[in-house]
KEDRENLO-265780 format. One record per residue (C-alpha): residue number from 1; residue in one letter; x, y, z. Coordinates in steps of 0.5 Angstrom, whole numbers, always signed. Each point is the difference from the previous one (the first is absolute). Example, Ala and Ser with C-alpha at 12.3 -4.5 7.8 and 13.67 -1.06 7.14 Angstrom:
// KEDRENLO-265780
i->1; aa->a; X->+25; Y->-9; Z->+16;
i->2; aa->s; X->+2; Y->+7; Z->-2;
END
This chain:
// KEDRENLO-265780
i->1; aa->x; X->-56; Y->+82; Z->-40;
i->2; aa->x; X->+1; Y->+7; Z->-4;
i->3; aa->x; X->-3; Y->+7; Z->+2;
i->4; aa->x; X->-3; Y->+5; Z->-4;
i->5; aa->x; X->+2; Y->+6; Z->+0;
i->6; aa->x; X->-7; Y->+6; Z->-1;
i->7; aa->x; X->+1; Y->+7; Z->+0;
i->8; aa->x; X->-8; Y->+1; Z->+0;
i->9; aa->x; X->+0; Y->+8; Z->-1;
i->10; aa->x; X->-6; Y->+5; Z->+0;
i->11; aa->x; X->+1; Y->+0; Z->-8;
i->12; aa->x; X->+3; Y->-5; Z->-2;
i->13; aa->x; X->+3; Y->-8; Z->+2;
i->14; aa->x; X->+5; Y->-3; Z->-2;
i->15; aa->x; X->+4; Y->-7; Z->+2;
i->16; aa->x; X->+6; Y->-4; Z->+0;
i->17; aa->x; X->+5; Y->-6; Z->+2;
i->18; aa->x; X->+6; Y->-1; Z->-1;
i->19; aa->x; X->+2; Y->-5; Z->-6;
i->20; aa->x; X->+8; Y->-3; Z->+1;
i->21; aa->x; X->+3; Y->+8; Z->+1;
i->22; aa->x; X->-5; Y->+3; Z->-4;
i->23; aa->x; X->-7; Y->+3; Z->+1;
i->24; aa->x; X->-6; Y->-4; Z->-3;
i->25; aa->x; X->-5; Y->+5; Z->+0;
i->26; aa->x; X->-7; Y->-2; Z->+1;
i->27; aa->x; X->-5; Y->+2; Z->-7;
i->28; aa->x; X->-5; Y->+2; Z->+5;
i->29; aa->x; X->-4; Y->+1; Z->-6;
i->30; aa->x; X->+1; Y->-3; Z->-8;
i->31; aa->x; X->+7; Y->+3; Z->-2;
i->32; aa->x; X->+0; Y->+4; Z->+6;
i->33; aa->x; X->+3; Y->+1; Z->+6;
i->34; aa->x; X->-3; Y->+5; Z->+4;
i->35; aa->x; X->-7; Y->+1; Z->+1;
i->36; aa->x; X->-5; Y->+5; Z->+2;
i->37; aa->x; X->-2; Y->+0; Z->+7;
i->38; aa->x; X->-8; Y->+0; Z->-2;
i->39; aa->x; X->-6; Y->-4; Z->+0;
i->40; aa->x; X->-6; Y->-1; Z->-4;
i->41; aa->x; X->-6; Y->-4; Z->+3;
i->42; aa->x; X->-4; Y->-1; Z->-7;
i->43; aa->x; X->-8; Y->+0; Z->+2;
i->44; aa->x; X->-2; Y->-4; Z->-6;
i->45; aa->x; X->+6; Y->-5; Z->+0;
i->46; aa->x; X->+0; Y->-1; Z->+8;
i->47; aa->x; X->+8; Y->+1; Z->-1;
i->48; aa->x; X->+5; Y->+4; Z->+3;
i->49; aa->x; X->+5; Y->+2; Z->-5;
i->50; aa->x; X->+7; Y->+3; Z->+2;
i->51; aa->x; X->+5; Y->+5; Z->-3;
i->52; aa->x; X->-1; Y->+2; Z->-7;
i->53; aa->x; X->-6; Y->-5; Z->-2;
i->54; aa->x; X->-3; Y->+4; Z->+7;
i->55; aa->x; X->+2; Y->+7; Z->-4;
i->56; aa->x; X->-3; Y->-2; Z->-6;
i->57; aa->x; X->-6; Y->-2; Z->+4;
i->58; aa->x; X->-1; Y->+7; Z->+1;
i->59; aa->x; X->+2; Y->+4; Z->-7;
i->60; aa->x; X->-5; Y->-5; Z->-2;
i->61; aa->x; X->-5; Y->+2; Z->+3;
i->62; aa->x; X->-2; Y->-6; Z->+3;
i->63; aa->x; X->-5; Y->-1; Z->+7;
i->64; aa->x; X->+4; Y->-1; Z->+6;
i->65; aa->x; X->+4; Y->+3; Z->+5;
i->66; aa->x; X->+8; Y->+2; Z->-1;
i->67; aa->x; X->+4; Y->+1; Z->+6;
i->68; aa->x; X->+7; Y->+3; Z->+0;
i->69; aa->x; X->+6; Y->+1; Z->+5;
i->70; aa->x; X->-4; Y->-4; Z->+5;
i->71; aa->x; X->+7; Y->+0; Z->+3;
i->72; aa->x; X->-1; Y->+6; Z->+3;
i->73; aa->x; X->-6; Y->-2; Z->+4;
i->74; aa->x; X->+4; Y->-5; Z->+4;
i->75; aa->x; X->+1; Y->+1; Z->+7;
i->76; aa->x; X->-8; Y->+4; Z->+0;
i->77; aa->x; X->-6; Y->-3; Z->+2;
i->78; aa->x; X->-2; Y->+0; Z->-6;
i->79; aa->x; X->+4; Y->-6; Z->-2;
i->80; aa->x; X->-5; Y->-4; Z->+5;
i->81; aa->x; X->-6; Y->+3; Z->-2;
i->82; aa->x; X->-5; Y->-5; Z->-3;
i->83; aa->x; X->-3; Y->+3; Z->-6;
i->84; aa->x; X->-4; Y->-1; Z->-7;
i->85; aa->x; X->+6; Y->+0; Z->-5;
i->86; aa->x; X->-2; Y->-2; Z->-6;
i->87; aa->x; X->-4; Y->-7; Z->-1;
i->88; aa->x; X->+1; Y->-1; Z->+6;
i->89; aa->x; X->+2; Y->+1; Z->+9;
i->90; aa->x; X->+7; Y->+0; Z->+1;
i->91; aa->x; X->+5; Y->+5; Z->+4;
i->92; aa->x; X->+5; Y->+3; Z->-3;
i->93; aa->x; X->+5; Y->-4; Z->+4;
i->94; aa->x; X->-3; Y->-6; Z->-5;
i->95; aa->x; X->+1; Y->+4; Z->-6;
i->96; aa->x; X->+8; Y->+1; Z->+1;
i->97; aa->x; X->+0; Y->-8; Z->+2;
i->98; aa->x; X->-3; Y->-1; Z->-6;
i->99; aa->x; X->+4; Y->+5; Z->-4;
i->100; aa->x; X->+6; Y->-4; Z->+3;
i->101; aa->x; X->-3; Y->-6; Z->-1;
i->102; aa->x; X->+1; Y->+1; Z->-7;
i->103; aa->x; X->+7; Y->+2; Z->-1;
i->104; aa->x; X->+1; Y->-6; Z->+4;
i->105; aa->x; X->-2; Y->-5; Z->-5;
i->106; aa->x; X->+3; Y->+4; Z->-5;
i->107; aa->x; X->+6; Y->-1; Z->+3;
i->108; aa->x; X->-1; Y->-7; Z->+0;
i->109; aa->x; X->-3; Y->-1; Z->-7;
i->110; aa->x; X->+7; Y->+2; Z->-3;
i->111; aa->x; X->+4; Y->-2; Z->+4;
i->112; aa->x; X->-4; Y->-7; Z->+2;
i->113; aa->x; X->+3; Y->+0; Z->+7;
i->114; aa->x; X->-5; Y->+1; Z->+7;
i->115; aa->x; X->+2; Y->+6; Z->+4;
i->116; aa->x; X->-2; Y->+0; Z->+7;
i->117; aa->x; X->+4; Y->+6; Z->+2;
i->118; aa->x; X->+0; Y->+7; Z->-2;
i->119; aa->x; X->+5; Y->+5; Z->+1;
i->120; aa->x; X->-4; Y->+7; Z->+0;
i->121; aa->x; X->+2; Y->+7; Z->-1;
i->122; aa->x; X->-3; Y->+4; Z->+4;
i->123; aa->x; X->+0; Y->+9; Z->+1;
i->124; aa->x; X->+5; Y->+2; Z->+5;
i->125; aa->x; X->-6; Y->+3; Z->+3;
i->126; aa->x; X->-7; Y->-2; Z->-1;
i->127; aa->x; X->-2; Y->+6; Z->+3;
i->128; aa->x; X->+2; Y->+5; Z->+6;
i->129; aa->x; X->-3; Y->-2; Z->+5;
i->130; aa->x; X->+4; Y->-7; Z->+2;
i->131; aa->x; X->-6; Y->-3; Z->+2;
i->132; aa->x; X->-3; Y->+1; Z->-6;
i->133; aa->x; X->+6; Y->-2; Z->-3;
i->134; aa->x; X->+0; Y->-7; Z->+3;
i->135; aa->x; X->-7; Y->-2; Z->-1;
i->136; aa->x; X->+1; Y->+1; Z->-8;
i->137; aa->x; X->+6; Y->-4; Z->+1;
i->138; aa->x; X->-5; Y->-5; Z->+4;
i->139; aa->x; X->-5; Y->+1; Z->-5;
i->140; aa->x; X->+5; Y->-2; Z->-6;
i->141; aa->x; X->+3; Y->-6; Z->+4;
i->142; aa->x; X->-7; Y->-2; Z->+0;
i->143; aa->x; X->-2; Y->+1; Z->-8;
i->144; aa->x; X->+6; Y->-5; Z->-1;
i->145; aa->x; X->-3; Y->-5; Z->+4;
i->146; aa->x; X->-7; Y->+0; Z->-2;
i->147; aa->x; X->+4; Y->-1; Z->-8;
i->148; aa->x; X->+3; Y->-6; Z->+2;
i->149; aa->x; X->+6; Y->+2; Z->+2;
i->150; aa->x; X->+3; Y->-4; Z->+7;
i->151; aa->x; X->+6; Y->+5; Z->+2;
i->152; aa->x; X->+1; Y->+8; Z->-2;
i->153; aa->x; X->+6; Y->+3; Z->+2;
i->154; aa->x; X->+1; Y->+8; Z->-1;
i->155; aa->x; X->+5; Y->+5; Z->-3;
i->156; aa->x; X->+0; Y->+7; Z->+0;
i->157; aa->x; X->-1; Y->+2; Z->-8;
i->158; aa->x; X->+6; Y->+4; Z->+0;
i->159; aa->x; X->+5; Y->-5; Z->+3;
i->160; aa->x; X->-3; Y->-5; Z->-5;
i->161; aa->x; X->+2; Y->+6; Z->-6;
i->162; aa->x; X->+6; Y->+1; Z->+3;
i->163; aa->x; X->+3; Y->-8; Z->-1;
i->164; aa->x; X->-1; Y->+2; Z->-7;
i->165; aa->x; X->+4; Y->+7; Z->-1;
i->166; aa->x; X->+6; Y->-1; Z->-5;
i->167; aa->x; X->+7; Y->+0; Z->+5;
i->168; aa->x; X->+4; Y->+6; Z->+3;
i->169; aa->x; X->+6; Y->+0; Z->+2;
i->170; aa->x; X->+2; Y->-3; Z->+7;
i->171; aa->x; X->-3; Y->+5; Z->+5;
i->172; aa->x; X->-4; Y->+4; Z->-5;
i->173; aa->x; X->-7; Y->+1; Z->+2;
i->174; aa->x; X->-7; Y->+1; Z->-3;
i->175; aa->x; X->-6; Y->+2; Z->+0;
i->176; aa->x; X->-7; Y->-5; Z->-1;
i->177; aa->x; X->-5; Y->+5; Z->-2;
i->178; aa->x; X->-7; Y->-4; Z->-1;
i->179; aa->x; X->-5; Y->+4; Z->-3;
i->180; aa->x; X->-7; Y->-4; Z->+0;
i->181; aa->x; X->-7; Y->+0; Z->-1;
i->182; aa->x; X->-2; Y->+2; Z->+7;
i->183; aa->x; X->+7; Y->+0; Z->+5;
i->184; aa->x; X->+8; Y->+4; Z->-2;
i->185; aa->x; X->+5; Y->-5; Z->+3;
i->186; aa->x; X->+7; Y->+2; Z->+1;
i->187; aa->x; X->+5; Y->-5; Z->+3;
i->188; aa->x; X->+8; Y->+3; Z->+1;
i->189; aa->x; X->+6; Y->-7; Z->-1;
i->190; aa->x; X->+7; Y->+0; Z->-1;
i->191; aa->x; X->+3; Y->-4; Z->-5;
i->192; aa->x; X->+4; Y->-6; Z->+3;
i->193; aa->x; X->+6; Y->-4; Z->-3;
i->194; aa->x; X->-5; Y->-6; Z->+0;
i->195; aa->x; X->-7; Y->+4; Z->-1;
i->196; aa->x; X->-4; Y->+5; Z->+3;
i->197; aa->x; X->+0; Y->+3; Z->+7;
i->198; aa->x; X->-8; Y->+3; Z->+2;
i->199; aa->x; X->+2; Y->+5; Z->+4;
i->200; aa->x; X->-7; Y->+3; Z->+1;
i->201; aa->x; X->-7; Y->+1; Z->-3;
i->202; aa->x; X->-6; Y->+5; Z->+0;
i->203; aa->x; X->-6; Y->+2; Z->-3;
i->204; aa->x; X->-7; Y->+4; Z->-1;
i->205; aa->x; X->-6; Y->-2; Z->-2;
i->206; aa->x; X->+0; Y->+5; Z->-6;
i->207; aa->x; X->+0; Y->-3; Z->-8;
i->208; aa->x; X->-4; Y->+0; Z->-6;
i->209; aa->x; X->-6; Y->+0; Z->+2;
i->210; aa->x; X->+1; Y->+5; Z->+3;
i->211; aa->x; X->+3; Y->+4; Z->-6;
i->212; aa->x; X->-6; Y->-2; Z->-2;
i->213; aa->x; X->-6; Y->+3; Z->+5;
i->214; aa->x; X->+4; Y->+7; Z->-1;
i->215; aa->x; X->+0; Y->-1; Z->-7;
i->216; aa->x; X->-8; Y->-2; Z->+1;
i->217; aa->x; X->-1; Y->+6; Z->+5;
i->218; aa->x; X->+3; Y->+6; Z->-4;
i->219; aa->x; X->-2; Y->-1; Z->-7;
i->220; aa->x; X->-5; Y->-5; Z->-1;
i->221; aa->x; X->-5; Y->+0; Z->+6;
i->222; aa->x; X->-2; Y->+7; Z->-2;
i->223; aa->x; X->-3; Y->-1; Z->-5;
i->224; aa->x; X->-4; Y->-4; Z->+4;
i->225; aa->x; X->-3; Y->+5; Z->+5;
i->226; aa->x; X->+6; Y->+0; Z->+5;
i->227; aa->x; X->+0; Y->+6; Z->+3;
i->228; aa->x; X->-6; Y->+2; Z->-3;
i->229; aa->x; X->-6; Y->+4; Z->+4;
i->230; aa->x; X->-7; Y->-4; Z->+1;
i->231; aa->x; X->-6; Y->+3; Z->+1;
i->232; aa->x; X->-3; Y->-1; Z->+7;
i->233; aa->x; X->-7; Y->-4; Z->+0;
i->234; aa->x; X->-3; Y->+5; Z->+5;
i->235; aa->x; X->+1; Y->+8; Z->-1;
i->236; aa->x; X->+5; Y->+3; Z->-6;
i->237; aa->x; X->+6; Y->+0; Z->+3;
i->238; aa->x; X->+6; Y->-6; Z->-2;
i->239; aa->x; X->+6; Y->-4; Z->+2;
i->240; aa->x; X->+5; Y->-4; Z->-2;
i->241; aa->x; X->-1; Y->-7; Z->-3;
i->242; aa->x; X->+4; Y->-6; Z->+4;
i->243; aa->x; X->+6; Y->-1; Z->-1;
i->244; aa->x; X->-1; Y->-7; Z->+2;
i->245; aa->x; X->-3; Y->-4; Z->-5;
i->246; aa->x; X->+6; Y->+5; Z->-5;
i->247; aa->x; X->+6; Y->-4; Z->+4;
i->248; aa->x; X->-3; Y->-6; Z->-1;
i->249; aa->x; X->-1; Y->+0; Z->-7;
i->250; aa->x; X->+8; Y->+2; Z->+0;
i->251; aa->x; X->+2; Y->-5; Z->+4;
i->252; aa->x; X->+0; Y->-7; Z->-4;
i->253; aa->x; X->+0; Y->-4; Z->+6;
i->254; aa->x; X->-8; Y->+2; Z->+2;
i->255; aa->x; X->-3; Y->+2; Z->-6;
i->256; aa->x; X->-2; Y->-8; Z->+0;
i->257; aa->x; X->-4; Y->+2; Z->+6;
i->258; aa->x; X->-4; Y->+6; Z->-3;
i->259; aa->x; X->-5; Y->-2; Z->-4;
i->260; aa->x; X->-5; Y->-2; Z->+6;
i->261; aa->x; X->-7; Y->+3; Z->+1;
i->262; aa->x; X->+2; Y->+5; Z->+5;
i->263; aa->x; X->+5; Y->+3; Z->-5;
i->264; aa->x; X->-5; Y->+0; Z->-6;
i->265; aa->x; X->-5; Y->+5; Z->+4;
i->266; aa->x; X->+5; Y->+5; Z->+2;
i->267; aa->x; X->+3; Y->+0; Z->-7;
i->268; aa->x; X->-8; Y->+1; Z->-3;
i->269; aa->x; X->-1; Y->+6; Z->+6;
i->270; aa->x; X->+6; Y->+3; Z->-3;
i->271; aa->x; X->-2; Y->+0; Z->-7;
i->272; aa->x; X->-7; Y->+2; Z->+2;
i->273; aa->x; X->+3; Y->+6; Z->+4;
i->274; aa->x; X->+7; Y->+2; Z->-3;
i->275; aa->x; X->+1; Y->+6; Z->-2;
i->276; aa->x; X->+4; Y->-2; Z->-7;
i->277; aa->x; X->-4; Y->-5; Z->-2;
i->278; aa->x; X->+4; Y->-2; Z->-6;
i->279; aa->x; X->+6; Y->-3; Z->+6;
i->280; aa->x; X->-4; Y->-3; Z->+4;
i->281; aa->x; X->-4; Y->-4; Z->-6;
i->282; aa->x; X->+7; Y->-2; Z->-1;
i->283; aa->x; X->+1; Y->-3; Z->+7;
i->284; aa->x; X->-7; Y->-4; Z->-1;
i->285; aa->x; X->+1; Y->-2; Z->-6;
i->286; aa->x; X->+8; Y->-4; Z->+3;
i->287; aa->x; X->-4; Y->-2; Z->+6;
i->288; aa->x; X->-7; Y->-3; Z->-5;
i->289; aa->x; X->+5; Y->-3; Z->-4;
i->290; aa->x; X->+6; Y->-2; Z->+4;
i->291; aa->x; X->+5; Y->+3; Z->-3;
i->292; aa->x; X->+5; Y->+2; Z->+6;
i->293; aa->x; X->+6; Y->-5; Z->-2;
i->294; aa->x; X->-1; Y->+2; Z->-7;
i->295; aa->x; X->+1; Y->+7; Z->+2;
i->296; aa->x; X->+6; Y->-2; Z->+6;
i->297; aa->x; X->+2; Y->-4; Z->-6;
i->298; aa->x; X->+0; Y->+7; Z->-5;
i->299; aa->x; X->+4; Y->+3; Z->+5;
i->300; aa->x; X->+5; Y->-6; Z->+1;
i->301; aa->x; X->+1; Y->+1; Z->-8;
i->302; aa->x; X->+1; Y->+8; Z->+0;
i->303; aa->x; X->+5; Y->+0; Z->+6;
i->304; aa->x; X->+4; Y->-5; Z->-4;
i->305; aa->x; X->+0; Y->+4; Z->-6;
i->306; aa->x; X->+1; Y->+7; Z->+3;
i->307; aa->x; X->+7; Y->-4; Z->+3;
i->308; aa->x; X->+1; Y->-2; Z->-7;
i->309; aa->x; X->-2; Y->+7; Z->-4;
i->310; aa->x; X->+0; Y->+7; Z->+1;
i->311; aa->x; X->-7; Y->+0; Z->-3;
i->312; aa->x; X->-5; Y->-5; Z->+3;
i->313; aa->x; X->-8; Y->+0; Z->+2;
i->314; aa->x; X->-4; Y->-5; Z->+5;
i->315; aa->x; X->-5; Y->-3; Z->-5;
i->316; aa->x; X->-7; Y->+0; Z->+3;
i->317; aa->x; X->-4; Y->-2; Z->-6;
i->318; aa->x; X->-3; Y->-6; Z->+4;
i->319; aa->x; X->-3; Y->+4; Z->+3;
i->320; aa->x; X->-2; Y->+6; Z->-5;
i->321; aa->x; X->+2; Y->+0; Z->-8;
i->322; aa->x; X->+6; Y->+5; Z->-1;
i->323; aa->x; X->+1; Y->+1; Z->+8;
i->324; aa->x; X->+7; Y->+1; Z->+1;
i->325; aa->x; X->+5; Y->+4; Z->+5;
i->326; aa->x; X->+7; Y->+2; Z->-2;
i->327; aa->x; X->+5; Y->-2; Z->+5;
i->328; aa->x; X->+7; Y->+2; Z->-2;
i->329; aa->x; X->+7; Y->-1; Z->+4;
i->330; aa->x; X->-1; Y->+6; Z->+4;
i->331; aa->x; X->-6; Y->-1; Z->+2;
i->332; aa->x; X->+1; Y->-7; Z->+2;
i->333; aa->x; X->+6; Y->+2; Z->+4;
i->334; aa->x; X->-4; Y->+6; Z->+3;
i->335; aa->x; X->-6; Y->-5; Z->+3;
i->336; aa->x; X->+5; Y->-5; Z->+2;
i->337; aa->x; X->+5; Y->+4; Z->+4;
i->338; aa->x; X->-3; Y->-1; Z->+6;
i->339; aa->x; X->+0; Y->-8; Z->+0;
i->340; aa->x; X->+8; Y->+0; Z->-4;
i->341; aa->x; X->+3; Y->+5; Z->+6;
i->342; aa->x; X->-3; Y->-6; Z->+5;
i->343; aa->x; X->+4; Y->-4; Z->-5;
i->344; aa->x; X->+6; Y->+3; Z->+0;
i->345; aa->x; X->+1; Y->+1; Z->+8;
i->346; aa->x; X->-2; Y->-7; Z->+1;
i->347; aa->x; X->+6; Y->-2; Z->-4;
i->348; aa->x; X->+4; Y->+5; Z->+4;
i->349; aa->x; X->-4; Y->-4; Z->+7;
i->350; aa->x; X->+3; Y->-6; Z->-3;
i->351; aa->x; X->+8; Y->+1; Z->+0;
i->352; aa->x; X->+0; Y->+2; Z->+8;
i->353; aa->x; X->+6; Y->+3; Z->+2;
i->354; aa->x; X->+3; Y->-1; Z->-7;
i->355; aa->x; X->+2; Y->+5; Z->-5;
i->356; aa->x; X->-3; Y->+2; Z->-6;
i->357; aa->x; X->+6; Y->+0; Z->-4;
i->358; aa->x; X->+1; Y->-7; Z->+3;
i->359; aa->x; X->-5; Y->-3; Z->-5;
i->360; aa->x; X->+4; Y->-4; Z->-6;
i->361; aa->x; X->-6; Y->-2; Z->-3;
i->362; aa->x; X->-7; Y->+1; Z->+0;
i->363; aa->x; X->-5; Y->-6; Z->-3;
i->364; aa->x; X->-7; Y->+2; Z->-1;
i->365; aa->x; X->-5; Y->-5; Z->-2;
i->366; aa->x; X->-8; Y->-2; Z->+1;
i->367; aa->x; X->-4; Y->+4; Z->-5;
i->368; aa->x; X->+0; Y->+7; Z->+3;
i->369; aa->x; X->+8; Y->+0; Z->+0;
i->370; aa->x; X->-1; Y->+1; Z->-8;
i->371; aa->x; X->-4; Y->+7; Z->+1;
i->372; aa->x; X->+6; Y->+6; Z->-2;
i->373; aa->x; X->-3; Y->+5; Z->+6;
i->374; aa->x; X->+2; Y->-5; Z->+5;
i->375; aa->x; X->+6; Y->-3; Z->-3;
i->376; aa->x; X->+3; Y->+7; Z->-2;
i->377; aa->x; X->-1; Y->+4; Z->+8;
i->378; aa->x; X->+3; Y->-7; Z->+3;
i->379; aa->x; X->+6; Y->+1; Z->-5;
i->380; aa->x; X->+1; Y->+7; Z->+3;
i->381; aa->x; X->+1; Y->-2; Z->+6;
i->382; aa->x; X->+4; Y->-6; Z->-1;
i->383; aa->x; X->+5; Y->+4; Z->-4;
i->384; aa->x; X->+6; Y->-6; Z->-1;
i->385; aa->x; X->-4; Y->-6; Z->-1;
i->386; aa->x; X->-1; Y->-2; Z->-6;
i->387; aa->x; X->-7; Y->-2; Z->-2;
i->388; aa->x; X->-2; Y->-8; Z->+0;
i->389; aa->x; X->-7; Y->-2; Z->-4;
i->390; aa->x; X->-1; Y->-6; Z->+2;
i->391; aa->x; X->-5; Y->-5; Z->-2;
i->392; aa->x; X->-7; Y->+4; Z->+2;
i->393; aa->x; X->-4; Y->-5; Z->+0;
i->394; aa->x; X->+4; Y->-6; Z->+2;
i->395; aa->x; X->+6; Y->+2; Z->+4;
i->396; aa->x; X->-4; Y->-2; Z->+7;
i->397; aa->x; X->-3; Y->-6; Z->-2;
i->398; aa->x; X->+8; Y->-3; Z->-3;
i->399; aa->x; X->+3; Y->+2; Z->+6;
i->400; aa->x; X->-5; Y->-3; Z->+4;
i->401; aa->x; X->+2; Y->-7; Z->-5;
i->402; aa->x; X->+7; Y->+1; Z->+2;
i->403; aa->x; X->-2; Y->+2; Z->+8;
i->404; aa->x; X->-5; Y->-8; Z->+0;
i->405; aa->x; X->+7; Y->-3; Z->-3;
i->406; aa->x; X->+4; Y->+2; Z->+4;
i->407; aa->x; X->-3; Y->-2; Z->+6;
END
């Protein structure tokens, strides 16, 4: 029986067999092969809709609850919670098992097989704590099984990625650099008369949800009432507003979660109390409204813009008409300095005892590999590799199609 090859990522997810020597791409969606890793359960259909549909759920403006990056919660007690989600009770471990039930089907309406066995990409390290770590690897197994599937088998994103790196000369060696949504992976091989040699892995969870939070944080969340002093309820002195509900609403796989009752009646204390009023509206009006993935999503698009152009801004006029924060290339390398310097020393992690100057190549892949201030600082410390882009979005999910049909 064949075995499909998932890449279930935090942003996007992505599928594939082998067909004879070739890889067959699964069209995860009409004419597409990948998918965005997101749900919307419709309030007025009784429907979870997936990827795109699930997006434009949500730019529609249509009653619902849209969730994103749910893979960053795996191996959290989060995934096990019961809760109203939408039309209905379920746990977030279901709603991945439903989310790979569909790219399941998908697979077999056009291929018109039945897949029993996956072979899934995984983070080398879900989360530091090893621990953690297993029980987002037991959790996923579980998803695998709840959608249908028999067997699942796992392998290292990045040592997926790297069955799909153009060739080196014998005894050349590369570097797999796997920038996600949620993890940066790396994995060291050695290229062999008869293929690739994987001499080590490694990886941080760090990823473009991150760049993200940062993003959020530095340049938007102010415009809320981050940092901002409210007045106290009793005596004429102030203090600082939460910070909490601000990293929340910056972080995309927990803004789901924040329109609860509790959030509301903080949110309408600090309107009542905020010394700028004007901020704090604001703040109000995105939890009343529930506009927290319209602004993350303001914020991804900027951040893309700012990769691409010397001038660009996060847009906010979901929230407020002609509300926009200018972000230019500089400021987008000044907030992401942190997370790229974590970057960039666990690349040097991964070699071990090899040298630097030792790597021939370096093959960036996953969505985050595309923005410049990470790629151009891992250049300079890879100063005779050349620089390999592979297939961003796919690379995983076709060397996990050749890992199944190898066996």
């Amino acid at each position: 029986m064949p075995t499909l090859g998932i890449d279930f990522g935090t942003s996007n997810t992505a599928a594939a067999l082998m067909a004879g020597d070739a890889v067959f791409r699964v069209p995860v969606e009409t004419g597409k092969t990948t998918l965005p890793t997101t749900v919307f359960f419709d309030m007025a259909r009784h429907q979870m809709l997936t990827g795109s549909a699930a997006n434009a759920a949500l730019i529609g403006g249509r009653e619902g609850r849209f969730m994103r990056a749910l893979k960053s919660v795996l191996g959290t007690p989060l995934m096990r919670e019961t809760r109203q989600i939408g039309y209905q009770r379920m746990t977030l471990l279901g709603v991945v098992a439903d989310f790979l039930r569909h790219v399941k089907a998908a697979a077999e309406e056009s291929t018109y097989l039945t897949f029993d066995t996956a072979l899934s990409g995984r983070p080398v390290r879900f989360h530091h704590d090893p621990e953690r770590h297993a029980r987002a690897l037991a959790d996923l197994a579980e998803a695998y099984h709840m959608a249908g599937f028999d067997a699942v088998d796992f392998l290292p994103e990045p040592e997926a990625a790297a069955l799909t790196a153009d060739p080196l000369p014998p005894g050349g060696l590369g570097l797999v650099v796997d920038i996600g949504g949620g993890t940066s992976d790396f994995t060291l091989f050695r290229q062999n008369a008869d293929g690739i040699e994987i001499l080590n892995s490694h990886g941080v969870r760090i990823g473009g949800t991150d760049f993200d939070r940062l993003l959020s944080l530095a340049h938007v969340m102010p415009l809320l009432g981050r940092g901002g002093d409210v007045r106290d309820v009793f005596g004429n002195g102030t203090s600082t507003a939460p910070n909490a509900i601000y990293n929340d609403l910056a972080t995309w796989e927990k803004i789901a979660f924040l329109y609860a009752p509790e959030t509301r009646r903080l949110v309408a204390d600090l309107a009542r109390q905020g010394v700028d009023q004007t901020a704090f509206a604001r703040l109000s009006e995105v939890i009343e409204m529930e506009l927290g993935h319209d602004i993350a999503f303001a914020v991804e698009d900027g951040k893309i813009a700012a990769n691409t152009h010397d001038a660009a801004r996060i847009d906010l006029a979901p929230l407020e008409k002609g509300l926009a924060v200018p972000l230019d290339g500089a400021a987008l390398a000044d907030t992401l300095s942190d997370p790229v310097a974590e970057v960039r020393r666990a690349a040097r992690d991964a070699l071990g005892d090899t040298d630097p100057d030792q790597i021939a190549a370096l093959v960036f892949v996953g969505g985050s590999s595309l923005m410049g201030v990470l790629t151009q600082s891992l250049a300079q410390d890879f100063p005779r590799a050349r620089l390999d882009r592979g297939a961003a979005f796919t690379a995983v999910s076709d060397g996990l199609a050749r890992a199944a049909a190898r066996g």
